[in-house]
C-alpha positions in Angstrom: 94.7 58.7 84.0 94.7 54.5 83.7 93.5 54.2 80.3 95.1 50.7 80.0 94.3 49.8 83.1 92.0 46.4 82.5 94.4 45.3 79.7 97.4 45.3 82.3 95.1 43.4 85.1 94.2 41.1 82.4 97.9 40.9 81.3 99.0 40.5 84.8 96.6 37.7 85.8 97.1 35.6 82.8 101.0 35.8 84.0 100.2 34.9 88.0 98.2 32.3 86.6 101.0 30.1 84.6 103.1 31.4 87.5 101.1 29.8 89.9 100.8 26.4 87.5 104.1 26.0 87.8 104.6 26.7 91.6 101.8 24.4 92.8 102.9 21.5 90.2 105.9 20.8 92.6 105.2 22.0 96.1 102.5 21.3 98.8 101.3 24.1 100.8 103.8 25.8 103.3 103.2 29.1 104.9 106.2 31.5 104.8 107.5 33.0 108.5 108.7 36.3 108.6 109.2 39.3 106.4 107.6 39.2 102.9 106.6 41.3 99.9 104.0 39.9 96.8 102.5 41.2 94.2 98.8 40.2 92.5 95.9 40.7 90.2 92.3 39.8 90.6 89.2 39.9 88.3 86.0 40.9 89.6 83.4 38.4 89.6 80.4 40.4 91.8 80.6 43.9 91.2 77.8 46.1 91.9 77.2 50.2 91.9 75.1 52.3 94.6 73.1 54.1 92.0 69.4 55.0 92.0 66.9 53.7 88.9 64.5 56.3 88.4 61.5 54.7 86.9 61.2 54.7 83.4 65.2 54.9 83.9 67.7 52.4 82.4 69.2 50.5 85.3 71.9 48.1 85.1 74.2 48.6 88.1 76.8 45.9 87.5 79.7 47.1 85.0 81.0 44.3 82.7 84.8 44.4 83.6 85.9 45.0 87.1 89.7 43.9 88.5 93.0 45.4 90.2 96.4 44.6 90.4 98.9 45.1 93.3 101.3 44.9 95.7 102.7 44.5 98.8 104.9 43.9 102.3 104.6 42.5 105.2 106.6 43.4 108.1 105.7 40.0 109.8 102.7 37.7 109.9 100.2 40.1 111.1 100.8 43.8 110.0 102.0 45.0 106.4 101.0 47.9 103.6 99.7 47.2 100.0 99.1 49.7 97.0 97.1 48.8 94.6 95.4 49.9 91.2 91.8 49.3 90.4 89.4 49.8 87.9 85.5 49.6 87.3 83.4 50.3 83.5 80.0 51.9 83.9 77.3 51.4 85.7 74.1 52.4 84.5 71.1 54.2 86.3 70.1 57.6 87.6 73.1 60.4 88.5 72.9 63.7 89.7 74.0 66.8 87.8 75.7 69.9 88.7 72.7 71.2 89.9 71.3 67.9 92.0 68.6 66.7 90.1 68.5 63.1 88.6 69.2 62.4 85.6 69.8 59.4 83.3 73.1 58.3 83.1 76.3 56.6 83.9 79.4 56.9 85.6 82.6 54.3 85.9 85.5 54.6 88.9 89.0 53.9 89.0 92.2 54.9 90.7 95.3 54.2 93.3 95.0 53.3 96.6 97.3 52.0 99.2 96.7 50.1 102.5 97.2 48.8 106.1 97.4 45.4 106.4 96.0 43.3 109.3 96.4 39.6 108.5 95.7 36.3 110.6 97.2 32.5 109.1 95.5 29.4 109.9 97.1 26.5 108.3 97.2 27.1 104.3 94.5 29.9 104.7 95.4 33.7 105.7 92.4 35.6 106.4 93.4 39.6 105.9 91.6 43.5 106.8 92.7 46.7 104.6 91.8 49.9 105.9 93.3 53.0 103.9 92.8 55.5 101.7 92.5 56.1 97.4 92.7 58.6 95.1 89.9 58.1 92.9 88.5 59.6 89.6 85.0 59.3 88.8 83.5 60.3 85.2 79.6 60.5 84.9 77.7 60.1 81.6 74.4 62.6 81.5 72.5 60.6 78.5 70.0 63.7 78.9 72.5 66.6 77.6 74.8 63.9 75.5 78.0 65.8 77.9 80.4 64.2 80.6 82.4 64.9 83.2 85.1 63.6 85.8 86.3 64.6 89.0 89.6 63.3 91.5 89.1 62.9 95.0 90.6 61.2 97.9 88.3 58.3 99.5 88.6 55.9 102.3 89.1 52.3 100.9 88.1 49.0 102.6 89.0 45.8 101.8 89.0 41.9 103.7 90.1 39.1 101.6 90.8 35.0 102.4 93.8 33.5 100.6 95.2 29.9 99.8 98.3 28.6 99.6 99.0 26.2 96.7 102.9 26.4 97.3 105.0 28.7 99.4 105.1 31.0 97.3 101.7 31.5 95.0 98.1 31.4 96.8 94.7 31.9 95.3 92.8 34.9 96.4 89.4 36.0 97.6 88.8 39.8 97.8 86.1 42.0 99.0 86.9 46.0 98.4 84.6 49.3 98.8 85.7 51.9 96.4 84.2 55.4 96.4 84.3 58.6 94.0 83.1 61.9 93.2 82.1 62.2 89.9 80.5 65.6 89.3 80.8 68.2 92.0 79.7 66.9 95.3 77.7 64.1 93.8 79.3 60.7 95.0 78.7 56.9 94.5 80.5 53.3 95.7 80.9 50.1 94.4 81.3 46.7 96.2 83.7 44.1 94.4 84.7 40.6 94.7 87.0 39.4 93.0 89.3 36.1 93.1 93.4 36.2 91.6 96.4 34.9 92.1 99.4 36.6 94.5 102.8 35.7 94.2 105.1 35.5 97.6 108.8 36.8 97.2 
C-alpha cells in the first residue's frame, strides 16, 4: 500500500533539512501568530514493538527503520488537524496465528492517519497533543509455516511532540506517537516511536 514509504521520509527529511540550513542561517527565532499550515518528516530514533519472546524464541522488538512524514493546519495557536504517513520494518518475537497460539515470527506496521491538534507556545518552544484516528495495515511473518499475512484496520493514534523554532518559519521536532494494527485476524500489537525532524511553517 506504501511500498516507498521510508525512501520518501528519507527523501523528504534530507530536503527539510537543507531547508531548514538555509532558514536558520539568517533569522533568529520568531514565533508566527495566527493561522498556519506546515509540513514535516521525522526519523525514528526509539522505536519499540509490544510483542511477547517466547523462550527459546528470537526476540528483537526494535525494527531498524522507523519515520513519518506530514502535514498540517492550524486554525490559531492552540487547535489545528495534521495527516500524516508512517511506517515501521519488523519486529521480531512471538505472534499469534489464526488459531491463537504463539508462534515465532514477525510482523511490521504502517499506514495513514490524521489528527486533532492541541498545541501550547512558550517562547521558541511549542509543546503539542494529537489524538485521532489511522488506518493501519499490519503484515505478520509465521517463521514456523514459512507463510504471511496482512490485515487493514482502523486504530486510535496518539501522539505529543515539543518543537523549536530556529527561524519563523523551520523548527526542529520531538515526537512521541502510539501506532496500533491487526495483523492476522483479531491478533493486534503497538509500537511506541520517537522520533526528531524538521517542519517547515508556511
Amino acid at each position: 500500500m506504501f511500498p516507498q514509504l521510508f525512501s520518501k521520509t528519507r527523501a523528504s527529511l534530507m530536503a527539510l533539512i537543507a531547508l531548514g540550513a538555509a532558514g536558520a542561517a539568517g533569522a533568529a527565532p520568531v514565533a508566527q501568530q495566527g493561522e498556519s499550515n506546515y509540513v514535516g518528516g521525522s526519523l525514528g530514533l526509539y522505536k519499540k514493538y509490544d510483542l511477547n519472546c517466547d523462550t527459546g524464541v528470537k526476540c528483537d522488538k526494535t525494527p531498524s527503520t522507523a519515520g513519518k512524514i506530514y502535514g498540517g493546519h492550524m486554525f490559531d495557536e492552540r487547535y489545528g488537524v495534521e495527516a500524516m504517513a508512517f511506517g515501521m520494518k519488523s519486529g521480531v518475537g512471538s505472534i499469534k496465528d489464526k488459531a491463537g497460539a504463539s508462534v515465532p515470527g514477525s510482523v511490521n506496521l504502517r499506514g495513514l492517519g490524521v489528527s486533532g491538534v492541541v498545541a501550547f507556545g512558550e517562547g521558541p518552544f511549542t509543546f503539542k497533543g494529537r489524538l485521532g484516528v489511522a488506518y493501519t495495515k499490519g503484515k505478520s511473518n509465521n517463521y514456523s509455516t514459512g507463510t504471511s499475512e496482512s490485515k487493514s484496520s482502523l486504530q486510535p493514534l496518539i501522539g505529543a511532540g515539543v518543537s523549536y523554532a530556529l527561524s519563523k518559519e523551520v523548527s526542529l521536532n520531538a515526537d512521541w506517537d502510539r501506532v496500533s494494527g491487526k495483523y492476522n485476524g483479531n491478533a493486534k500489537t503497538h509500537a511506541n516511536m520517537v522520533s526528531v525532524g524538521l517542519s517547515y511553517k508556511f
